[in-house]
Residue frames as qw, qx, qy, qz and C-alpha x, y, z in Angstrom:
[[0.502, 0.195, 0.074, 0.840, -2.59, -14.20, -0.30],
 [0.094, -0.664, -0.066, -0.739, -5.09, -11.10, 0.35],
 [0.655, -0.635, -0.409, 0.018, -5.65, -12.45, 3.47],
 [0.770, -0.063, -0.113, 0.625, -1.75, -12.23, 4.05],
 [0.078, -0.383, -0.223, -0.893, -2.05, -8.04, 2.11],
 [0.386, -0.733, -0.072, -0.555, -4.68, -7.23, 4.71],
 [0.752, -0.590, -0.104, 0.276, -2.83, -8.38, 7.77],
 [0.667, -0.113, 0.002, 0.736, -0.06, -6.65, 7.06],
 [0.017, 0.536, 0.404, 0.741, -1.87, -3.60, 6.27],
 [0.545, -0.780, -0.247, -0.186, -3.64, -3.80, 9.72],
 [0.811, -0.151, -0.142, 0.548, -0.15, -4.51, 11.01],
 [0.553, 0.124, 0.132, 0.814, 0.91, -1.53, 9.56],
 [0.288, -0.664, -0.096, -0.683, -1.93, 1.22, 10.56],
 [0.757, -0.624, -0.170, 0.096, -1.44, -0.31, 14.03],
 [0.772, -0.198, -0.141, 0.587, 2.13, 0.54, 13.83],
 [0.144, 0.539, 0.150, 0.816, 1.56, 4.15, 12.21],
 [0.384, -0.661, -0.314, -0.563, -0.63, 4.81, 15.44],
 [0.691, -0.658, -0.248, 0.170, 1.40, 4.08, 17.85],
 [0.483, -0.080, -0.120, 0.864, 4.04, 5.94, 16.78],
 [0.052, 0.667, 0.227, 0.708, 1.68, 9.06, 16.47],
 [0.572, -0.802, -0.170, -0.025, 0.85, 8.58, 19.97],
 [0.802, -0.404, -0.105, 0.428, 3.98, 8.17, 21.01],
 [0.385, 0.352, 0.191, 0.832, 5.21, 11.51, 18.91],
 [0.419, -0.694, -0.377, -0.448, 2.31, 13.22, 20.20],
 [0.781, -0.591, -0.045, 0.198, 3.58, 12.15, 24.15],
 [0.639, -0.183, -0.062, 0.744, 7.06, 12.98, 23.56],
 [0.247, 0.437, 0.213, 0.838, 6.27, 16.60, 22.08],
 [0.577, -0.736, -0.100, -0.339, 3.61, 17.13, 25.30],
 [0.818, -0.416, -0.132, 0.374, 6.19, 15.67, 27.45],
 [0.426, 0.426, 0.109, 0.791, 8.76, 18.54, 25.71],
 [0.350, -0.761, -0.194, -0.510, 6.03, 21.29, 26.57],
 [0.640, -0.719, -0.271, 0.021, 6.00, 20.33, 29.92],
 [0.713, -0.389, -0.069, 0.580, 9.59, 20.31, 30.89],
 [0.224, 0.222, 0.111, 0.942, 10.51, 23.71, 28.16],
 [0.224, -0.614, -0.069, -0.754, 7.91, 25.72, 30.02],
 [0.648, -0.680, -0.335, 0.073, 8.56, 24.58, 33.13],
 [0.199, -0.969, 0.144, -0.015, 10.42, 27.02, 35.57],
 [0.685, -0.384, 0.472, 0.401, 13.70, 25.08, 35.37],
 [0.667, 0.657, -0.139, -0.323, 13.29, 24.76, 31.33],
 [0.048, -0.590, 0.781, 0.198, 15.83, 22.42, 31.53],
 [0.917, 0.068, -0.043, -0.392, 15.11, 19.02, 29.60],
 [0.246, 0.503, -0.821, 0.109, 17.81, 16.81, 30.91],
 [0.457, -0.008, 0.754, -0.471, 14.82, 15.26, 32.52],
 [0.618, 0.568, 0.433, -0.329, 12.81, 13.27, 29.91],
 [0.778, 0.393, 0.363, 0.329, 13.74, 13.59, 26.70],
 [0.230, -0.231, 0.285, 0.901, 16.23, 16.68, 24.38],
 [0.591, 0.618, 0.230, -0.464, 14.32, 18.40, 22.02],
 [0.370, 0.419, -0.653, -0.512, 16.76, 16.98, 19.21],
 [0.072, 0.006, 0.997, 0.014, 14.92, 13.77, 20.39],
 [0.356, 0.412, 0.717, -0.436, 11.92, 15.09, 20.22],
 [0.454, 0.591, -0.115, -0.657, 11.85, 16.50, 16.85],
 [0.031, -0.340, 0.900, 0.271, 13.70, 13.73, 15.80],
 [0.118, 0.196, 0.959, -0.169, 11.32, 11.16, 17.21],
 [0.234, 0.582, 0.379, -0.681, 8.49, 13.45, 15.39],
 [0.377, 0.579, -0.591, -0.418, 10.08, 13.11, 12.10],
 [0.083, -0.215, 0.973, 0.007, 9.90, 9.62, 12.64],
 [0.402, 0.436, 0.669, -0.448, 6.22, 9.55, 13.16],
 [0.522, 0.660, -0.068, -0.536, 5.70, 11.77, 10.14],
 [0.455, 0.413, -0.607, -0.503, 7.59, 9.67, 7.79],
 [0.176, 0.071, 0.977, -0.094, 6.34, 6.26, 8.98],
 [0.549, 0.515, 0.535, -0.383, 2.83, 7.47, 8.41],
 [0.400, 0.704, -0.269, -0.522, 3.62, 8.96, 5.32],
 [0.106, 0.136, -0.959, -0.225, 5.40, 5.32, 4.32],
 [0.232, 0.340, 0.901, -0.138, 2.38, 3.45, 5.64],
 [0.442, 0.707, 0.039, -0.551, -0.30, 6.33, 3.42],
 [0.447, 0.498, -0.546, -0.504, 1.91, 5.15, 0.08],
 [0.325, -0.313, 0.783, -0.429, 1.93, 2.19, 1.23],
 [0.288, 0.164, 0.895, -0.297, -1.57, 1.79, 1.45],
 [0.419, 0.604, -0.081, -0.674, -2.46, 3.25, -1.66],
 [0.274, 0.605, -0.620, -0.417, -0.41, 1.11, -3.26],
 [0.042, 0.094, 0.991, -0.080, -2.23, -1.68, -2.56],
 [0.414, 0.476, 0.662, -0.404, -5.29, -0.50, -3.08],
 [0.469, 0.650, -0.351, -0.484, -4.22, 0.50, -6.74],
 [0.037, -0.441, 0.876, 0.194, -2.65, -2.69, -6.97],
 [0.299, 0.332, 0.871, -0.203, -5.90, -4.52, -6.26],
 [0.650, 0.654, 0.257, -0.290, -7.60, -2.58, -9.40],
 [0.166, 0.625, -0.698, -0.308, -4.86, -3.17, -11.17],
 [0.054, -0.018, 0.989, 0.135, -5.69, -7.07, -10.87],
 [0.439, 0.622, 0.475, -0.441, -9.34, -6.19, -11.20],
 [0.395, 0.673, -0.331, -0.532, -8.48, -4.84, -14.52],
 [0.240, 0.411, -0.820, -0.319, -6.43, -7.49, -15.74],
 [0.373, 0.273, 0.882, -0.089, -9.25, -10.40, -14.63],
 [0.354, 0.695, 0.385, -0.494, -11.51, -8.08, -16.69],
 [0.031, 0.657, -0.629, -0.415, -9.04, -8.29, -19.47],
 [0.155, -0.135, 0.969, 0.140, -8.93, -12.15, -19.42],
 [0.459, 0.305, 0.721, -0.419, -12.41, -12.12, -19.36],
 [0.637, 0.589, 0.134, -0.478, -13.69, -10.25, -22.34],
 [0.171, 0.657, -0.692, -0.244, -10.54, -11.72, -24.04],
 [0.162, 0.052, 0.983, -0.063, -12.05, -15.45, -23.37],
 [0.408, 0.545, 0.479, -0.554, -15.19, -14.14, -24.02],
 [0.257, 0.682, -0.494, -0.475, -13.87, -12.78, -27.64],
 [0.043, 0.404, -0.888, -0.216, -12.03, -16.08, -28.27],
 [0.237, 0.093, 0.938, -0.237, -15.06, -18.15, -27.75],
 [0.567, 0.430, 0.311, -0.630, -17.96, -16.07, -29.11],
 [0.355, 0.361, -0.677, -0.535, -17.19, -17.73, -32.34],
 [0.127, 0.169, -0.976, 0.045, -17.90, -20.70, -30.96],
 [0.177, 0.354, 0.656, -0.643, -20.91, -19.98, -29.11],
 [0.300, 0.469, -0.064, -0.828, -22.15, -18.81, -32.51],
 [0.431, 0.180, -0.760, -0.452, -21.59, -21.70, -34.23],
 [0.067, 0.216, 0.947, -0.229, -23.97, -23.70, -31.71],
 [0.308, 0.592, 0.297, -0.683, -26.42, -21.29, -32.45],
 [0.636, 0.492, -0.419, -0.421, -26.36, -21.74, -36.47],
 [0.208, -0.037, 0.977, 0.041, -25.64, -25.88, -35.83],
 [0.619, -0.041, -0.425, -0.659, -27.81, -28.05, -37.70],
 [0.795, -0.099, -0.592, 0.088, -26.90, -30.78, -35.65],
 [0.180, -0.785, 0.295, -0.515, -26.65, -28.74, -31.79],
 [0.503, -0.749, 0.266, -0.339, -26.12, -31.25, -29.88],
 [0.831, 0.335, 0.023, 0.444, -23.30, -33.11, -31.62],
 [0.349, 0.763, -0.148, 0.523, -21.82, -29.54, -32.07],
 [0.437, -0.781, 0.195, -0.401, -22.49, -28.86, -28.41],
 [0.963, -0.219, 0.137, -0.073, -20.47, -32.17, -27.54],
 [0.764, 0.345, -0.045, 0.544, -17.24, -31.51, -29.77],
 [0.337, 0.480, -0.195, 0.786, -16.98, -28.25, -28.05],
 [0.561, -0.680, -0.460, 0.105, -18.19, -28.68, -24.48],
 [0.590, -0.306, -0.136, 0.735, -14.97, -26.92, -22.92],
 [0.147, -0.316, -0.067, -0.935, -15.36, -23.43, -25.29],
 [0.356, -0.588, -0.582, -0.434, -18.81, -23.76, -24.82],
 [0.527, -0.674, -0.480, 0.193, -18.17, -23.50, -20.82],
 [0.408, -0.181, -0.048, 0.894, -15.44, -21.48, -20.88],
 [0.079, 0.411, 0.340, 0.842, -17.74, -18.96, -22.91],
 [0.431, -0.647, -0.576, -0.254, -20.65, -19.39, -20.61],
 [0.674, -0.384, -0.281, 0.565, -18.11, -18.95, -17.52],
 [0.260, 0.251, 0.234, 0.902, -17.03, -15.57, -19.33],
 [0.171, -0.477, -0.392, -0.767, -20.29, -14.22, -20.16],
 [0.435, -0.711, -0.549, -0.070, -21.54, -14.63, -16.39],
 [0.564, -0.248, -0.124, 0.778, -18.50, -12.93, -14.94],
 [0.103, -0.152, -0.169, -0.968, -19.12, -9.64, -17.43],
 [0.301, -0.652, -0.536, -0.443, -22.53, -9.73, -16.88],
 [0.647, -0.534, -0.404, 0.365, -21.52, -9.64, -12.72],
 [0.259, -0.456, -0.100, 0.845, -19.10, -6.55, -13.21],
 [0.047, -0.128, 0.169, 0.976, -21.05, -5.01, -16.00],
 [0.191, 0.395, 0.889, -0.130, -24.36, -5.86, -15.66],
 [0.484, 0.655, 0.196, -0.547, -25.78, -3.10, -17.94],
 [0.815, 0.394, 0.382, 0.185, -24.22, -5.79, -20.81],
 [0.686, 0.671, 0.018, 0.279, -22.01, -3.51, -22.19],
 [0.874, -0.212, 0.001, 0.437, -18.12, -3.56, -21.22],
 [0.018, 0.877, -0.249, -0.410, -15.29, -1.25, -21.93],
 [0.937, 0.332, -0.047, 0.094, -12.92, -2.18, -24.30],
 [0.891, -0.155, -0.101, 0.415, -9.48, -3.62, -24.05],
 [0.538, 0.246, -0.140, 0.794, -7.43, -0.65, -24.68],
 [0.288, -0.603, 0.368, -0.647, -8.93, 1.30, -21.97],
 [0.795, -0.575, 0.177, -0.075, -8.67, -1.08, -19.61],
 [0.843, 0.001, -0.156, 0.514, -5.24, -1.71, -20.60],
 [0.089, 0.663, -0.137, 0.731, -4.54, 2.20, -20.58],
 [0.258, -0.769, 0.166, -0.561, -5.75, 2.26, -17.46],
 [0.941, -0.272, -0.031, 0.199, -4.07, -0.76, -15.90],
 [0.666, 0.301, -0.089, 0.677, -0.82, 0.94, -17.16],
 [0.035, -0.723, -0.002, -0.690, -1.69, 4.04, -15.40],
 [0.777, -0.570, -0.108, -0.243, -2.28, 2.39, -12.41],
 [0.935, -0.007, -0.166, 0.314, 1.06, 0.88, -12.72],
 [0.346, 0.434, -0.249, 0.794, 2.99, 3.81, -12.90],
 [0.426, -0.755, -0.049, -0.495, 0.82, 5.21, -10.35],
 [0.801, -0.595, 0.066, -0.027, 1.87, 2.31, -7.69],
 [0.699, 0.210, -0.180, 0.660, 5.94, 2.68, -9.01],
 [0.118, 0.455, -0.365, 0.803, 6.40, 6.29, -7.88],
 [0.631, -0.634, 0.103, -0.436, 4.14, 5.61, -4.46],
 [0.936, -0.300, -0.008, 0.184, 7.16, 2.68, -4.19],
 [0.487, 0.402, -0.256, 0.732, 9.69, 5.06, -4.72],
 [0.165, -0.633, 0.244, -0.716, 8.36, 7.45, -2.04],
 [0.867, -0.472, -0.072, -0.145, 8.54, 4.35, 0.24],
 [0.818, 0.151, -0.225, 0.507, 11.57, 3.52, -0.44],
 [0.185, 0.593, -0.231, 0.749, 12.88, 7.32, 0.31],
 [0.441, -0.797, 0.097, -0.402, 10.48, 7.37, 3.15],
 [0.961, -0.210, -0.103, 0.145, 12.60, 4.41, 4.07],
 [0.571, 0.314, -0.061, 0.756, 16.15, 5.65, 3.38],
 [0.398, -0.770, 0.045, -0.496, 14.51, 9.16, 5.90],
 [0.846, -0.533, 0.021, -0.017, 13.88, 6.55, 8.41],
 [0.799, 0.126, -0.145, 0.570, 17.81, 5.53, 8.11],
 [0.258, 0.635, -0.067, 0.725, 19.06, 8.58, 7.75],
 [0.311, -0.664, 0.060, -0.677, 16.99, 9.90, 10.80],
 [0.893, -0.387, -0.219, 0.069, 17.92, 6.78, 13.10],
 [0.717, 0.134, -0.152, 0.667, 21.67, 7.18, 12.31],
 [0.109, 0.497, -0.342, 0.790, 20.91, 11.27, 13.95],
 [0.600, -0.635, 0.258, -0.411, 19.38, 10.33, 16.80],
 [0.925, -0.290, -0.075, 0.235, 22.16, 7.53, 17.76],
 [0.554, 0.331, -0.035, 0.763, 24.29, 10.61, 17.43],
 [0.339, -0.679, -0.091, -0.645, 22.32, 12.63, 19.35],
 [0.856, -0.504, -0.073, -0.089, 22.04, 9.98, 21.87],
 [0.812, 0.058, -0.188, 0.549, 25.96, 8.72, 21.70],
 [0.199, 0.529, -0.210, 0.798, 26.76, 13.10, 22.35],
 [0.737, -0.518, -0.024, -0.434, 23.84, 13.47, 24.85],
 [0.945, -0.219, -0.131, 0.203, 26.16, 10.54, 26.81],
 [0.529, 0.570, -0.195, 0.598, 29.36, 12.10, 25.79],
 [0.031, -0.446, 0.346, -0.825, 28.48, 15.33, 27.62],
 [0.753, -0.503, -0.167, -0.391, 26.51, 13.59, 30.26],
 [0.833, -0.183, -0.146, 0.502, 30.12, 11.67, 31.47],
 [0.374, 0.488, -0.153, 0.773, 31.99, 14.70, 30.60],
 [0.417, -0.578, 0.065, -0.699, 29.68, 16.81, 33.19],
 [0.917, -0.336, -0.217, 0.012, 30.02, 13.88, 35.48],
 [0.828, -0.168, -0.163, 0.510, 33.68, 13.61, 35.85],
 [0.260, 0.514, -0.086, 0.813, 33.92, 17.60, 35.83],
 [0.540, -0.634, -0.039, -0.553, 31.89, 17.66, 38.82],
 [0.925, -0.301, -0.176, 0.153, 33.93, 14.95, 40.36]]
């Protein structure tokens, strides 16, 4: 699955970059033809295609930027919540782990409760791995701040969505742009005929 979340990520800064070039080229390609001596741009592109097709660039990157925040909050967001399960298995077990330690009889005890016993052990290396100075946070900040995170990666998926609903919007004027651009391109034809 992350494999899946970074290919589509790479997918998706590859696609942000080619439309910059290609915004970039149509807005130099503009230049050229509005400051050349004719200034006419009936060669190459309009300039409502080129601002258009500039506005495109800007909100594609700007989708792929929330995007890719939102995946990289999302991924401490499941950092949090393994860190959750953990001290929460850790919790549920230390009882257990305590009573092998006060057994009279430890390895009996250690035999009726092999499973806590691993599960605790399993726990206590994990926390030691992300908090190796032994001493954790506790559950309600890391749930606060899982919840923060959450809200964080809702409004960066609303401002995809809009950038998405842009993109619409900003297709539907340049196939109006283009469909007039035709219009008066026949018109000016058959007036010349």
């Amino acid at each position: 699955m992350r494999i899946i979340k970074k290919l589509i990520v790479a997918v998706m800064i590859a696609a942000m970059l080619v439309v910059s070039v290609v915004s970039v080229s149509a807005v130099s390609e503009y230049d050229k033809v509005a400051t050349s001596d004719s200034a006419e741009i009936t060669s190459g592109m309009s300039t409502p295609q080129v601002i258009i097709l500039s506005f495109v660039g800007v909100a594609i990157i700007g989708g792929v930027v929330a995007l890719i925040f939102a995946y990289k909050k999302q991924r401490q967001v499941d950092e949090i919540g393994d860190a959750i399960k953990l001290i929460n298995t850790y919790e549920k077990y230390k009882a257990v782990h305590t009573g092998l330690q006060n057994s009279k009889n430890p390895s009996r005890y250690k035999k009726e409760n092999i499973n806590a016993l691993h599960k605790y052990d399993d726990a206590v290396n994990k926390l030691l791995n992300l908090y190796p100075d032994k001493t954790s946070p506790r559950i309600e900040k890391l749930t606060n701040e899982r919840n923060h995170l959450i809200e964080d990666i809702k409004e960066l998926n609303e401002q995809y969505k809009q950038t998405v609903s842009e993109l619409k919007e900003l297709e539907f004027a340049r196939q109006s742009i283009e469909d007039y651009l035709k219009a008066s391109d026949k018109s000016h034809k058959n007036e010349l005929e």
